[in-house]
C-alpha positions, 0 to 999 in steps of 0.5 A: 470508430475503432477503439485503437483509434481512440487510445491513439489519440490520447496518448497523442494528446498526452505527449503532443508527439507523434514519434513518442506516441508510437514508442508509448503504444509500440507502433510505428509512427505512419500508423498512428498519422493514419489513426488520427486520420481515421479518427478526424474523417469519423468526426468530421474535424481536425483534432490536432495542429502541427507545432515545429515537430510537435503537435498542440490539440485544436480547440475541437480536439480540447473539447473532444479530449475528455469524452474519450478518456470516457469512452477508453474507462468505460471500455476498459472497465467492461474488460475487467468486468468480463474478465472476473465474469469469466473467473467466476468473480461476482463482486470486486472488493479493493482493500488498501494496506500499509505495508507493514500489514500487507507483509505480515499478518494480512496475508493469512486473513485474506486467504481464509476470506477469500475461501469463505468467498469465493465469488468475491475478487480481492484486490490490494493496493499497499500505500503508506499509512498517510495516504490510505485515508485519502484512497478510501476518500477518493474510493478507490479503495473499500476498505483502509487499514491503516496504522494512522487513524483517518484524517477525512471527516466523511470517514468511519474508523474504528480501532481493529485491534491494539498491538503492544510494542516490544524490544527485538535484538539479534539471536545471541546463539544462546540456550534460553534456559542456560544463557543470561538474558540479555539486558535492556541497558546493555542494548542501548549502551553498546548497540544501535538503535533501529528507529522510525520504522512506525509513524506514530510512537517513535518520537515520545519513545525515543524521548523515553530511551535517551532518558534511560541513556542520552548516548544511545546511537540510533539509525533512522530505518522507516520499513519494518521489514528492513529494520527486522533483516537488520536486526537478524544480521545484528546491525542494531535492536528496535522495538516493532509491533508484536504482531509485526515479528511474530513468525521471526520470534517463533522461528528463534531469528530474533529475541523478545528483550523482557525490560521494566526499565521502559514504559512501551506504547501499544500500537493501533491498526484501524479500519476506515471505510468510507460506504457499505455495501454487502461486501464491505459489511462481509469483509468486516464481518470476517475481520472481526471475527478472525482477529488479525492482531491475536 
């Protein structure tokens, strides 16, 4: 039995089309009639049934069905495995981020990780913060780190580390020993307000500024990175996580707005993790001593 015979087969069975098949697999449609054929004469039974101009599996070919999802996984892990066997890779460990972390701080982490260890492959999966729990739940990722706490109960999170929000605007072109600073007031009479770009704090913060000024306009902007090229091109001024804008700020593309007038919340990002294993515990060793939000 060829293992191609086998992945004809499933995507056979997926499309229940021998002509969509061969456009999923890049093969001509004759050669996946003689897979199939191969694969019933092996077995010794017909797997599917014609349909008009479509083909339905036989009862054989529904029982056989998932012992060849079985056979292709394994297959497909032995791959993998060999192929960081050859890279020099001893262990895998699969890290699942929100994208705000995964564009701005985590980047630096994982580079120094991966010096540290070297025999350890790092994979990244970048999911919305909603959904990290449920990819560690699931294990197909070790580790979550997450802006949202995690909603499973078979779950350990802890608070990684805490991460004041602040007031960005656009650069003004000023000197900042020279100019006047900008105002707080001024922003939310005159600018828009990028908001939402967090999933937790936005709400209660919002209730907060139109107390300050029920007139303020705002623009519903949900990724971090958006809402920071919007401020840089002086759409609109938001308040974003410190760690979040740290490079812009040292870079002088935006300015932190210093204001008493508001009460702003701290941001948590949280490690979840459902096992441990050795390089779990190693990856948490590191983090914690790197301290990702300082």
């Amino acid at each position: 039995m060829q293992i191609r015979w086998l992945q004809t087969f499933v995507i056979a069975a997926k499309y229940e089309n021998y002509r969509v098949a061969s456009e999923r697999l890049f093969i001509s449609q004759p050669t996946i009639t003689v897979h199939i054929h191969h694969l019933e004469e092996e077995l010794g039974c017909k797997l599917f049934k014609k349909n008009g101009r479509n083909i339905s599996l036989t009862e054989s070919g529904k029982h056989y069905l998932p012992f060849a999802h079985a056979m292709l996984c394994s297959f497909n892990d032995g791959l993998e495995s060999l192929s960081r066997w050859q890279q020099g890779y001893e262990r895998k460990l699969t890290l699942a981020v929100s994208p705000l972390i995964a564009a701005s701080i985590l980047s630096y982490a994982v580079k120094e990780f991966m010096n540290e260890h070297p025999h350890i492959e790092v994979g990244i999966q970048v999911a919305e913060s909603n959904e990290i729990s449920s990819l560690v739940y699931e294990q197909k990722a070790d580790i979550g780190i997450s802006r949202t706490s995690a909603i499973h109960p078979g779950l350990h999170c802890v608070t990684l580390y805490e991460d004041p929000v602040i007031t960005v605007a656009a650069h003004d072109g000023g000197d900042s020993e020279t100019s006047p600073p900008i105002e707080l007031q001024e922003l939310l009479r005159h600018d828009v307000l990028l908001t939402h770009n967090h999933p937790l704090y936005w709400d209660d913060l919002l209730s907060s500024v139109r107390g300050l000024e029920p007139t303020v306009r705002t623009m519903v902007v949900t990724q971090v990175n958006v809402a920071k090229r919007f401020i840089e091109e002086g759409i609109g001024f938001s308040f974003l996580p410190r760690s979040s804008v740290k490079r812009e700020l040292l870079e002088g593309r935006i300015l932190e707005i210093h204001t008493d007038a508001l009460q702003l919340p701290i941001a948590h990002t949280y490690l979840i993790q459902k096992d441990t294993n050795e390089e779990i515990q190693q990856f948490i060793e590191f983090i914690n001593r790197y301290h990702l939000g300082a």
